[in-house]
LOPA-437792 format. One record per residue (C-alpha): residue in one letter; x, y, z. Coordinates in nm, 3 decimals. Each point is the difference from the previous one (the first is absolute). Example, Ala and Ser with C-alpha at 12.3 -4.5 7.8 and 13.67 -1.06 7.14 Angstrom:
# residues 2
<site resn="A" px="1.230" py="-0.450" pz="0.780"/>
<site resn="S" px="0.137" py="0.344" pz="-0.066"/>
# end
This chain:
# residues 374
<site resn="X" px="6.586" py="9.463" pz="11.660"/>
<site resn="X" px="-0.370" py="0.091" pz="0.026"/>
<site resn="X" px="-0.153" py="-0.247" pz="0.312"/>
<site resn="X" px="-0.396" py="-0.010" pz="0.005"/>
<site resn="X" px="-0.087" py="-0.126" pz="0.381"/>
<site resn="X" px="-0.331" py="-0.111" pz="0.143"/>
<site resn="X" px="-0.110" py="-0.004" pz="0.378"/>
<site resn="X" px="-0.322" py="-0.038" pz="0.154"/>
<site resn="X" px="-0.023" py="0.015" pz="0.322"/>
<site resn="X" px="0.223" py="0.212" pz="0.289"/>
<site resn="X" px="0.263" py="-0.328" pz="0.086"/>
<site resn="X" px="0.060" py="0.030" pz="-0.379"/>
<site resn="X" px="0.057" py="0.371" pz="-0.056"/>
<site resn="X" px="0.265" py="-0.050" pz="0.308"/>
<site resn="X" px="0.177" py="-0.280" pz="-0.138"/>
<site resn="X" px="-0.057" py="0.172" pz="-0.378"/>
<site resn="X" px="0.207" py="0.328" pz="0.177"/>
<site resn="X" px="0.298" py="-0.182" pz="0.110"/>
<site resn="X" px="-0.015" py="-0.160" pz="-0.317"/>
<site resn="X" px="0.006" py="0.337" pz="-0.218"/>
<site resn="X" px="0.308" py="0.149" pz="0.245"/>
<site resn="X" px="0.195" py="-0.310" pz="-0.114"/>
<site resn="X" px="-0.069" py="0.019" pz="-0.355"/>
<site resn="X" px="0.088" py="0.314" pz="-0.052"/>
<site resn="X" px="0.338" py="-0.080" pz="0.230"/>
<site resn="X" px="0.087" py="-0.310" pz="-0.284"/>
<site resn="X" px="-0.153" py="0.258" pz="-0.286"/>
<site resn="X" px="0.062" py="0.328" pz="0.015"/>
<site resn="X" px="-0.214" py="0.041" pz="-0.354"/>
<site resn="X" px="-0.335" py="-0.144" pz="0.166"/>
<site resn="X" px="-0.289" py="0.130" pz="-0.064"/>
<site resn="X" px="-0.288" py="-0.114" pz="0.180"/>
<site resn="X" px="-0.391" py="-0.007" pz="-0.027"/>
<site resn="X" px="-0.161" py="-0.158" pz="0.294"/>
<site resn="X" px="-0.397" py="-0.112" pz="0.162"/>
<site resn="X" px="0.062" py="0.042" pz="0.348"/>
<site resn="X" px="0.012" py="0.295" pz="0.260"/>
<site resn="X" px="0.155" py="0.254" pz="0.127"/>
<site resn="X" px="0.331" py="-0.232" pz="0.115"/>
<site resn="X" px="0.083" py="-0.107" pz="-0.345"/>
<site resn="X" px="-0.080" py="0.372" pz="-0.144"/>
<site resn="X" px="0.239" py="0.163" pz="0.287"/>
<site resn="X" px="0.297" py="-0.251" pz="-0.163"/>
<site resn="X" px="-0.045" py="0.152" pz="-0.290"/>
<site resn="X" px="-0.301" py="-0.180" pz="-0.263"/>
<site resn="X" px="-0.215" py="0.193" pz="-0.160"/>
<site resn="X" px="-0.346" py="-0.142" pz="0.183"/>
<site resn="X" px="-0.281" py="-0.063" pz="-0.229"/>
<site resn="X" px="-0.266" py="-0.179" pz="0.216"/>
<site resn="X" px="-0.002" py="0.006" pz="0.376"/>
<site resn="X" px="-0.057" py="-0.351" pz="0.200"/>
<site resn="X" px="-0.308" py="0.117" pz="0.131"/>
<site resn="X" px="-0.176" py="0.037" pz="-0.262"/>
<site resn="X" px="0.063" py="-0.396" pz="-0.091"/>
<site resn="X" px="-0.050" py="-0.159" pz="0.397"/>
<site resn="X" px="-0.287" py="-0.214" pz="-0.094"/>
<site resn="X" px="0.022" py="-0.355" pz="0.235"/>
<site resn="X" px="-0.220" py="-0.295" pz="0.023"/>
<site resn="X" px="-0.206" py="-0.177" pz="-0.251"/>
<site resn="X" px="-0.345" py="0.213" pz="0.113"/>
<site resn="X" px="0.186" py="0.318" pz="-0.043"/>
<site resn="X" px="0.196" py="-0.078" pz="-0.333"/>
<site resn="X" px="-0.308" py="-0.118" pz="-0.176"/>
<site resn="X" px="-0.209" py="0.350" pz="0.109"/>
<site resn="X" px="0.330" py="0.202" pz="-0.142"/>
<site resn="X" px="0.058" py="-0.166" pz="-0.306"/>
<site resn="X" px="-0.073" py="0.303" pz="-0.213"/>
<site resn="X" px="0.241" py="0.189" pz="0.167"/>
<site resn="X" px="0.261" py="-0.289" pz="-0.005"/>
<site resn="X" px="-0.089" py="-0.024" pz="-0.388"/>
<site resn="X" px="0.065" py="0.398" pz="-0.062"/>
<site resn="X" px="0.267" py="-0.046" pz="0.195"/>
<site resn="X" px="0.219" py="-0.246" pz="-0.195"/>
<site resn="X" px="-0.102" py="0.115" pz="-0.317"/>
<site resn="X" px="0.131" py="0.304" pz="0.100"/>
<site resn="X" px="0.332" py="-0.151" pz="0.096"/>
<site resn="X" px="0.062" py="-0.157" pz="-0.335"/>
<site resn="X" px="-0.085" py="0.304" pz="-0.214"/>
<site resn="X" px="0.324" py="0.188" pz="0.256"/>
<site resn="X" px="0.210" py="-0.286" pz="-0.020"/>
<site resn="X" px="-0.031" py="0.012" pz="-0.402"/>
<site resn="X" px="0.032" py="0.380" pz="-0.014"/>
<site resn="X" px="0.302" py="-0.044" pz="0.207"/>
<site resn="X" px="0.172" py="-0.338" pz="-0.125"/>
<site resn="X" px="0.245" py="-0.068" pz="0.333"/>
<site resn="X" px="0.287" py="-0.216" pz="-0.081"/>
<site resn="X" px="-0.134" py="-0.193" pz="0.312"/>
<site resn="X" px="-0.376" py="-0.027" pz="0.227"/>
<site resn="X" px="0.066" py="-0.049" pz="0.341"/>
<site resn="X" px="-0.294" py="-0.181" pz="0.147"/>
<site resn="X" px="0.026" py="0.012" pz="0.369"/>
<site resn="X" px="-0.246" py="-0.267" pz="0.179"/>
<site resn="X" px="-0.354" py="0.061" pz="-0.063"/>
<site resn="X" px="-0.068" py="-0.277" pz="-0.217"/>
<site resn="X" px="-0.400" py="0.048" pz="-0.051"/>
<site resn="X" px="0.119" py="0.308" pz="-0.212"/>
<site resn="X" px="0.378" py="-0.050" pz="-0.056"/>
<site resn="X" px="-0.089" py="-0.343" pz="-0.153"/>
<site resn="X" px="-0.219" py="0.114" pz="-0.246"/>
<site resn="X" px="0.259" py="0.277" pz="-0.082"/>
<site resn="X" px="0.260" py="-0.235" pz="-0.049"/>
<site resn="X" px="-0.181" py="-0.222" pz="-0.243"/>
<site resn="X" px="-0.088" py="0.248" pz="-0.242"/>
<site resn="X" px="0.381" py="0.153" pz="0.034"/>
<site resn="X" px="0.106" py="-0.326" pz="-0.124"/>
<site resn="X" px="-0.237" py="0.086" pz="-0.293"/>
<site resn="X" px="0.144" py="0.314" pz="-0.083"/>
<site resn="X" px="0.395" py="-0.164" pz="0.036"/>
<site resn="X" px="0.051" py="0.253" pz="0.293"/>
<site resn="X" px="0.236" py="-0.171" pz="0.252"/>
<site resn="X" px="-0.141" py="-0.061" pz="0.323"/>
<site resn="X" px="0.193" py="-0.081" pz="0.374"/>
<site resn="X" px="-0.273" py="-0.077" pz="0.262"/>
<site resn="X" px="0.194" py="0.103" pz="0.361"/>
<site resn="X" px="-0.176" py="-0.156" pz="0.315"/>
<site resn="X" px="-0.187" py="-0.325" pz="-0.142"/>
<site resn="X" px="-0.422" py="0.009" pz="0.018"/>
<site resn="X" px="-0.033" py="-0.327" pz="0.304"/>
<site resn="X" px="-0.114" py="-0.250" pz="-0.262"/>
<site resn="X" px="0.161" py="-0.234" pz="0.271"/>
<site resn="X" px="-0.300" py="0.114" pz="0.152"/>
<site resn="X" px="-0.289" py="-0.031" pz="-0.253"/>
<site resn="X" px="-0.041" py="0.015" pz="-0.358"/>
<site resn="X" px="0.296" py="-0.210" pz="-0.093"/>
<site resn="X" px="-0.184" py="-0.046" pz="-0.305"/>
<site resn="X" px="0.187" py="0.347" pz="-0.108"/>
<site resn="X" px="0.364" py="-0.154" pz="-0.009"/>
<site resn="X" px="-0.044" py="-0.097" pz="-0.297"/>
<site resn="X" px="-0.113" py="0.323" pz="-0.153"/>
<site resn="X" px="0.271" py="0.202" pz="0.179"/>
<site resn="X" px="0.301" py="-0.185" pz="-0.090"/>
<site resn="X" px="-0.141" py="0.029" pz="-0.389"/>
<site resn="X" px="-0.052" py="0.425" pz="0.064"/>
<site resn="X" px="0.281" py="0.039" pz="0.266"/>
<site resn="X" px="0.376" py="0.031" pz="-0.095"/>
<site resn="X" px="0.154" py="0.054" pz="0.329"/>
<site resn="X" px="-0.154" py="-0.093" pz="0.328"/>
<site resn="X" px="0.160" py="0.160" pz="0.302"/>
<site resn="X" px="-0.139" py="-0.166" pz="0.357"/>
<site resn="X" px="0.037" py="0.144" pz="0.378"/>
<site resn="X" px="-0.127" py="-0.336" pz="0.190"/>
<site resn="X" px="0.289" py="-0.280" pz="0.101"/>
<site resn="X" px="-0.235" py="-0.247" pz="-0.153"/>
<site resn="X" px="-0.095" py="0.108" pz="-0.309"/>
<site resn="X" px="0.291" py="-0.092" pz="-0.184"/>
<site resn="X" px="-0.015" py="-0.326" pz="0.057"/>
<site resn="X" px="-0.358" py="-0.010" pz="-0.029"/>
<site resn="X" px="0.052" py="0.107" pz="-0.399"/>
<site resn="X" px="0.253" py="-0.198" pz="-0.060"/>
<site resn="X" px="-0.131" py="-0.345" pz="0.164"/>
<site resn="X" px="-0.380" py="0.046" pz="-0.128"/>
<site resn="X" px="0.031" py="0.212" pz="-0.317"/>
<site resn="X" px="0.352" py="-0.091" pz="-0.142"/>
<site resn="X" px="0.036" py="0.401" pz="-0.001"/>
<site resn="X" px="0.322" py="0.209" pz="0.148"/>
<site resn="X" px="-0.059" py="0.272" pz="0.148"/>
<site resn="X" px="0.201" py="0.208" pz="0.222"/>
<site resn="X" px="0.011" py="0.067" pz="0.318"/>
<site resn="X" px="0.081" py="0.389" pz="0.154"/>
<site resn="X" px="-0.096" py="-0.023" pz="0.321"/>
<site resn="X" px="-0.267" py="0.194" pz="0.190"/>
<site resn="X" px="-0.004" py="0.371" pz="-0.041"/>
<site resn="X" px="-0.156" py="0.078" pz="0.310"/>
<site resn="X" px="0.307" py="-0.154" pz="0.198"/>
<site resn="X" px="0.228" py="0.319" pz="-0.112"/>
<site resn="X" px="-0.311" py="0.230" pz="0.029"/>
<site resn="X" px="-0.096" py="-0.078" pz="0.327"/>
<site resn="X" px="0.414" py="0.048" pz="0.114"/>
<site resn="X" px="-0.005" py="0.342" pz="-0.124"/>
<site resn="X" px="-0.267" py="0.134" pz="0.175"/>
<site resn="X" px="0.152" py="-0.217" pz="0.366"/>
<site resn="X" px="0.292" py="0.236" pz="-0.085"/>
<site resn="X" px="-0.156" py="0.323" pz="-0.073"/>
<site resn="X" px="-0.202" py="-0.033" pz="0.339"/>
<site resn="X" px="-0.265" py="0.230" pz="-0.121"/>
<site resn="X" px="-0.213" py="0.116" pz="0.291"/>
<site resn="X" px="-0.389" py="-0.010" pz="0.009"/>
<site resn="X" px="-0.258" py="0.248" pz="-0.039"/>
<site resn="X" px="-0.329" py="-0.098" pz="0.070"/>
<site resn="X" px="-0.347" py="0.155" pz="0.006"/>
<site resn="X" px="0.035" py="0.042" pz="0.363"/>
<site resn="X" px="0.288" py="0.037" pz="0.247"/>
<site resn="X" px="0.182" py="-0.345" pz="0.105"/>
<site resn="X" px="-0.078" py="-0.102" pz="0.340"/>
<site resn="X" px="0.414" py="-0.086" pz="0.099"/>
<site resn="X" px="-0.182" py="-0.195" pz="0.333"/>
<site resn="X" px="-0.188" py="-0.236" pz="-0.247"/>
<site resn="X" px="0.131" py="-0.246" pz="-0.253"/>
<site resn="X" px="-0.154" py="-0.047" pz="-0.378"/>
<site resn="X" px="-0.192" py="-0.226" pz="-0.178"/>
<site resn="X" px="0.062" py="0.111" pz="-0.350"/>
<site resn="X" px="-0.299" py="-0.067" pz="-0.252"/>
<site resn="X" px="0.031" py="-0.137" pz="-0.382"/>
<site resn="X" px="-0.374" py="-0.015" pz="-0.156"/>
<site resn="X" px="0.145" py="-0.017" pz="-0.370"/>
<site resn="X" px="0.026" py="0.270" pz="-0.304"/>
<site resn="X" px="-0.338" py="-0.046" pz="-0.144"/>
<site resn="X" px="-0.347" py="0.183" pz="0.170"/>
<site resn="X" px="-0.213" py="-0.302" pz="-0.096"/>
<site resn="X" px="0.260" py="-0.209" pz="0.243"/>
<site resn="X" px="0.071" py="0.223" pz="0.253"/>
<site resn="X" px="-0.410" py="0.049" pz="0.084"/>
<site resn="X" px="0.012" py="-0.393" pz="-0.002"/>
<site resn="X" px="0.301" py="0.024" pz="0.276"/>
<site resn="X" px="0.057" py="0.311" pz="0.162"/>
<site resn="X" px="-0.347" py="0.016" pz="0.215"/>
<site resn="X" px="0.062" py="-0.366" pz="0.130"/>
<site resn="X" px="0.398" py="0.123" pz="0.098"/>
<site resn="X" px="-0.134" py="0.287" pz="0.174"/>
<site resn="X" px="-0.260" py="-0.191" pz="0.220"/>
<site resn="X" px="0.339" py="-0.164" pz="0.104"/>
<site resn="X" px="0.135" py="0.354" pz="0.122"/>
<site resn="X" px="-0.329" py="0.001" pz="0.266"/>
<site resn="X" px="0.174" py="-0.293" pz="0.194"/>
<site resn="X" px="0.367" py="0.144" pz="0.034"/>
<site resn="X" px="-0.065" py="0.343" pz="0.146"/>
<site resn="X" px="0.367" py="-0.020" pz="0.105"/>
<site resn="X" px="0.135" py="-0.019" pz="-0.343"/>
<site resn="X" px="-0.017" py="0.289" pz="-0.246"/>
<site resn="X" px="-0.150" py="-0.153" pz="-0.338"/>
<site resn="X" px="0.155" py="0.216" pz="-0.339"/>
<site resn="X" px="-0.146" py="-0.087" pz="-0.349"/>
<site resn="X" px="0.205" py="-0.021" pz="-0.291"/>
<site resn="X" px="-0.186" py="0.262" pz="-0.271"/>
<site resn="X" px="-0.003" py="-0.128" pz="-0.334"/>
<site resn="X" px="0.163" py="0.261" pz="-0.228"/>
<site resn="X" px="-0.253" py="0.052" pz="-0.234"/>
<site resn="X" px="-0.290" py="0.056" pz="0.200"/>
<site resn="X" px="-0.135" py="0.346" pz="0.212"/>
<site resn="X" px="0.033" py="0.027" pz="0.353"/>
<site resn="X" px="-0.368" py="0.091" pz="0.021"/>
<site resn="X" px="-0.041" py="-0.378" pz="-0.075"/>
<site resn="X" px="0.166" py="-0.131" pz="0.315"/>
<site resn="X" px="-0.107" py="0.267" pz="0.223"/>
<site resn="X" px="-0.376" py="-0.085" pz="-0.028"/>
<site resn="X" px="0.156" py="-0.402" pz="0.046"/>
<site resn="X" px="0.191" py="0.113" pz="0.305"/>
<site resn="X" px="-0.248" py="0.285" pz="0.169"/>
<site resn="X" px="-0.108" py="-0.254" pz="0.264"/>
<site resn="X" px="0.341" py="-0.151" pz="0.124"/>
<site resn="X" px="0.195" py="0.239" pz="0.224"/>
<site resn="X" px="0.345" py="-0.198" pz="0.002"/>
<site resn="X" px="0.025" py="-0.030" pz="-0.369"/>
<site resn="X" px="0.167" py="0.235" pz="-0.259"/>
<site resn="X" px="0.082" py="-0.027" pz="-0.347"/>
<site resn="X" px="0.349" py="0.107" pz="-0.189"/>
<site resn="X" px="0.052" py="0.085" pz="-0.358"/>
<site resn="X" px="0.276" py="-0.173" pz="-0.190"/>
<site resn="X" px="0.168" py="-0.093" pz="0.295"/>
<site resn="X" px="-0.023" py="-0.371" pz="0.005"/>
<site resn="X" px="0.363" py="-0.094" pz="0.058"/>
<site resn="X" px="0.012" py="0.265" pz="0.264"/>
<site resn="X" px="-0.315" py="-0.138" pz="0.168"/>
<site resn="X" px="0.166" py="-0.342" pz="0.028"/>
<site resn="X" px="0.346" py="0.084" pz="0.118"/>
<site resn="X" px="-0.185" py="0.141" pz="0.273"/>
<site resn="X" px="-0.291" py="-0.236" pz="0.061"/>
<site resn="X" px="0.032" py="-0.323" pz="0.243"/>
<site resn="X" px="-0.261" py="-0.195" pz="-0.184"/>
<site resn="X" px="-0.248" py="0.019" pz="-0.310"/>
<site resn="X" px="-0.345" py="-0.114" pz="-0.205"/>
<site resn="X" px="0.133" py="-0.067" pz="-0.335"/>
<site resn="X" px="-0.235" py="-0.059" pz="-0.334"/>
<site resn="X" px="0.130" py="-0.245" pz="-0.223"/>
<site resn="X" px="0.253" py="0.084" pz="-0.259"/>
<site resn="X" px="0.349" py="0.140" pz="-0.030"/>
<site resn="X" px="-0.075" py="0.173" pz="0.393"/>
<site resn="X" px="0.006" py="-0.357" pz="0.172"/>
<site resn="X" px="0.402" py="0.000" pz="-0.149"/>
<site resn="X" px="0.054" py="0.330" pz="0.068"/>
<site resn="X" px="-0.109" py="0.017" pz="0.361"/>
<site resn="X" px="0.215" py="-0.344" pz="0.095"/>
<site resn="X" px="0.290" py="0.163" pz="-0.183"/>
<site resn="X" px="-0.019" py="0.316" pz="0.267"/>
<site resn="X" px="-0.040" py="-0.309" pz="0.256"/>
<site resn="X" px="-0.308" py="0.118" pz="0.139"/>
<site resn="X" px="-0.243" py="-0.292" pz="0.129"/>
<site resn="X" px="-0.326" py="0.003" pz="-0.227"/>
<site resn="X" px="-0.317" py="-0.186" pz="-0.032"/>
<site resn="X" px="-0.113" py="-0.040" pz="-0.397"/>
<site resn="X" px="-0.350" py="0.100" pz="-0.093"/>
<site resn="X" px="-0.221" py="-0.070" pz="-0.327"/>
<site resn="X" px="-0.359" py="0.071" pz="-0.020"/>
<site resn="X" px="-0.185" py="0.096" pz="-0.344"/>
<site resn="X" px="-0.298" py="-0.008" pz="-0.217"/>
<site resn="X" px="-0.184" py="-0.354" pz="0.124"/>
<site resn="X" px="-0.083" py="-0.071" pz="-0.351"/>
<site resn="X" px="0.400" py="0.067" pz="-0.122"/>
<site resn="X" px="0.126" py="-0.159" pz="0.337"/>
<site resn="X" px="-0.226" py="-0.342" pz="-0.081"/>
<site resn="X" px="0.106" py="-0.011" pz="-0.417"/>
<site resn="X" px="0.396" py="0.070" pz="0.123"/>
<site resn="X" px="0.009" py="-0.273" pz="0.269"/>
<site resn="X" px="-0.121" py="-0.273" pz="-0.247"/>
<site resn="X" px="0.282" py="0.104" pz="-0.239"/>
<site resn="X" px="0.307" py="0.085" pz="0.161"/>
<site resn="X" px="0.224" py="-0.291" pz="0.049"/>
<site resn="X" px="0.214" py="0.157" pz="0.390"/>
<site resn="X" px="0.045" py="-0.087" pz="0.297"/>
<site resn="X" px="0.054" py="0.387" pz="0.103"/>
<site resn="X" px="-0.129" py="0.343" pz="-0.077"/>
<site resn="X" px="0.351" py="0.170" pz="0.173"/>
<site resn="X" px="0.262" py="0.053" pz="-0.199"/>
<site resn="X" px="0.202" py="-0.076" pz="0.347"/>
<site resn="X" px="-0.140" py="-0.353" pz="0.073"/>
<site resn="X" px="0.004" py="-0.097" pz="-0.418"/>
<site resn="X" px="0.417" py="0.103" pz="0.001"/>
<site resn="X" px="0.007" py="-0.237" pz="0.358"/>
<site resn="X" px="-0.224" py="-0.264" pz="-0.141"/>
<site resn="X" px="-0.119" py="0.010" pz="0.336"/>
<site resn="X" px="-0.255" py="0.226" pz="0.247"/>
<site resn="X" px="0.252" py="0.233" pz="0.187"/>
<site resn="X" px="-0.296" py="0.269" pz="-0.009"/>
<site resn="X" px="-0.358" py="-0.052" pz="0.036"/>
<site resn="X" px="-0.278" py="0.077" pz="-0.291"/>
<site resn="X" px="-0.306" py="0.071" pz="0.107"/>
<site resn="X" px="-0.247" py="-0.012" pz="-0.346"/>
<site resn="X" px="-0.365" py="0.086" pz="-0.075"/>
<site resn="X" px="-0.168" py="-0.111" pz="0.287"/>
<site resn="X" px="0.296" py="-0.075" pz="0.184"/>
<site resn="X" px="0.056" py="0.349" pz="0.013"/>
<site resn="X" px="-0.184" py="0.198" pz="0.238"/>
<site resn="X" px="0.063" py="0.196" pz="0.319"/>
<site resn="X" px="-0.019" py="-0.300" pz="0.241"/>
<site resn="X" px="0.255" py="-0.197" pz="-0.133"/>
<site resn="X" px="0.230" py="0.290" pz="-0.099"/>
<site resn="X" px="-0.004" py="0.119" pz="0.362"/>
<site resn="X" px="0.048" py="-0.338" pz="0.095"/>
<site resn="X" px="0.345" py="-0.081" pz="-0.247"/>
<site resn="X" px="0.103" py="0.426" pz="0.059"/>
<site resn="X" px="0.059" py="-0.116" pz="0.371"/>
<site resn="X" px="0.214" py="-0.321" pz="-0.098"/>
<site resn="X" px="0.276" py="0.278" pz="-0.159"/>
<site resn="X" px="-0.018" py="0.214" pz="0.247"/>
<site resn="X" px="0.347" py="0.071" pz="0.168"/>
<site resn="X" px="0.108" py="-0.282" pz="0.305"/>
<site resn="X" px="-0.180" py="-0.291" pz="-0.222"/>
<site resn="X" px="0.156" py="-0.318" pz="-0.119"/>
<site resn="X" px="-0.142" py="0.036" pz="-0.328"/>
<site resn="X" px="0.131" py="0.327" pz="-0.091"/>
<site resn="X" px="0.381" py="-0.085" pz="0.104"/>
<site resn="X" px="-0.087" py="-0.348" pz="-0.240"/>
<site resn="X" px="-0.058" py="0.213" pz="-0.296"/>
<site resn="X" px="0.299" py="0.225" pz="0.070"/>
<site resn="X" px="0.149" py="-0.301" pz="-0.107"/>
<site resn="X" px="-0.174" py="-0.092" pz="-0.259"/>
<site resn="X" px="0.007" py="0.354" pz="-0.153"/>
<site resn="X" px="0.392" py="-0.031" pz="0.054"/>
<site resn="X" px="0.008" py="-0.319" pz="-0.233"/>
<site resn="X" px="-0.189" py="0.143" pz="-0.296"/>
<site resn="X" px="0.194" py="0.312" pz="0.002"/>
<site resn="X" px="0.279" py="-0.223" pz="-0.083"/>
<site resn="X" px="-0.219" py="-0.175" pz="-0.289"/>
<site resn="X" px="-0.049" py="0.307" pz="-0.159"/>
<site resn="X" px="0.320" py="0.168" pz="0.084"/>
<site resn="X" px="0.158" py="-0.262" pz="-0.184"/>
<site resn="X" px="-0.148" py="0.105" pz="-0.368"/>
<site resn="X" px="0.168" py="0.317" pz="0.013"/>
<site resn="X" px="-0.027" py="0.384" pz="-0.108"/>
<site resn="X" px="-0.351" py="-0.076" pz="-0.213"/>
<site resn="X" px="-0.039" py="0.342" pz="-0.146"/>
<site resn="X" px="0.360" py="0.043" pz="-0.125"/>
<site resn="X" px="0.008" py="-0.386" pz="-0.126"/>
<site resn="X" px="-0.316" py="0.015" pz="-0.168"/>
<site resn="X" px="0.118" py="0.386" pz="-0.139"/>
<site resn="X" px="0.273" py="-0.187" pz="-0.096"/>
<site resn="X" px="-0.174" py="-0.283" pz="-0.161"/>
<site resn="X" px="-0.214" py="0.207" pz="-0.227"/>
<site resn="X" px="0.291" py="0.224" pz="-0.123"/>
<site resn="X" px="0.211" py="-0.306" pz="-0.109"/>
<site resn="X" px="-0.327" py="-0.194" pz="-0.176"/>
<site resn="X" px="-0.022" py="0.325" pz="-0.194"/>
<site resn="X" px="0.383" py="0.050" pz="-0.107"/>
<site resn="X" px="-0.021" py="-0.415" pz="-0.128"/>
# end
């Protein structure tokens, strides 16, 4: 079978490789064209557009790309035509992967969205158009399912969360670090998240390292976005002495790391998965920050506290967020506090959630191959 797949951002192009390995375990004929990055191309798709090249966020930034987003999936359709998959693969991204799927629906091209856009979130408005465009939905949150089902009359299914079988793999493989500098073995690390984008991470990153000033103890180590030079954090990090950067080493950093300054997104789960204590951080274009907080409909930005439905980790947003009050909630995590043995506990609990799902990249594989062979 010939599988078109579309990922935007670097969660998805993880998630889209443990997809592809599983496909081509439940068909041994597939051949697969994939947007995404270098993950997805090293299981074996043919890569056609690279994530970066599509990481436009916020309403400020979309609206001063929209040529580029316009070229962009124009171009898509005219290689999904040429190449008529049996399937498209849309992998979260819903700004684009929407869009995509709407016209697929168009051209009678099936289409399996894996990892749902939040319309639980905002924009609920879409339900209607996705279960029209959308002929299988596969879902990673506990409560989306039911969500669906009770608000939309829809069934989906539920594979569980891919990161929970990611995130074992690497605990087992134990793969040491290799930062920009020696590790200090006398001093303990704060591990640093700033996000995948370069618009975000200048947002973040300088606030997170004014943090670093007031633990001289600690070691602080900044988790490099893949697609971006290391001439970028250098000049960010010339003027903090215990800070240092690694390069595709995230998992390693937080096996290793005793707490962390997360963005918001896919890291928040990621980090409580590898039971490290965290403090969540969002702070973006004023003008995109002030439009998003009038039309999302949550009571969290963490993937962590949304799965709880409660605050087990703290967000710090816009304002909110600056080095002050992340020094401030850093020391509450530290080791020998109350509140870091609390969410210990609490990160014990939604392990179990999302354990319960199961394997999400071989059930949704699995999902996709049997849809086709109906």
């Amino acid at each position: 079978m010939n599988y078109y797949i579309i990922a935007g951002e670097a969660s998805g192009d993880l998630h889209g490789s443990n997809l592809i390995k599983e496909l081509h375990k439940h068909d041994t004929t597939a051949n697969i064209r994939c947007w995404g990055g270098e993950k997805m191309q090293a299981a074996g798709a043919t890569l056609v557009k690279h994530y970066r090249d599509l990481a436009f966020m916020g309403f400020v930034e979309v609206i001063k790309n929209l040529r580029t987003i316009f070229n962009n999936l124009s171009f898509c359709k005219e290689d999904i035509l040429e190449h008529r998959p049996d399937v498209l693969v849309l992998i979260d991204y819903p700004g684009f992967n929407l869009r995509i799927a709407k016209w697929a629906k168009e051209e009678n091209i099936k289409v399996v969205y894996y990892i749902s856009p939040q319309v639980w979130a905002w924009k609920e408005n879409r339900v209607k158009m996705m279960k029209q465009c959308i002929d299988r939905m596969l879902v990673i949150l506990p409560f989306e399912k039911d969500y669906y089902k009770q608000k939309w009359n829809w069934e989906v299914e539920y594979v569980g969360h891919p990161l929970i079988e990611e995130v074992e793999r690497s605990k087992k493989e134990s793969i040491m670090l290799q930062p920009g500098i020696p590790i200090d073995a006398n001093k303990q690390i704060i591990a640093l998240l700033p996000g995948s984008r370069k618009q975000e991470i200048l947002k973040k990153l300088p606030v997170m390292l004014e943090v670093s000033r007031q633990f001289s103890n600690y070691q602080f180590i900044v988790a490099k976005a893949p697609g971006l030079d290391a001439s970028f954090y250098n000049e960010l990090l010339k003027s903090y002495e215990n800070v240092s950067y690694v390069n595709n080493q995230t998992y390693a950093l937080l096996q290793q790391s005793t707490a962390a300054l997360v963005t918001s997104g896919t890291a928040t789960l990621e980090t409580a998965l590898f039971e490290v204590p965290e403090v969540v951080c969002y702070k973006g274009n004023e003008i995109s920050y002030q439009i998003a907080k009038r039309l999302v409909n949550i009571k969290y930005i963490s993937l962590v506290n949304l799965i709880m439905d409660k605050e087990v980790v703290k967000e710090l947003i816009q304002h909110e967020m600056n080095a002050t009050n992340l020094s401030n909630e850093l020391q509450l995590i530290l080791p020998g506090s109350a509140k870091r043995e609390q969410l210990q506990l609490d990160y014990k609990q939604l392990k179990e959630k999302l354990q319960a799902g199961g394997h999400a990249s071989l059930k949704a594989a699995k999902s996709i191959v049997d849809f086709l062979q109906q």
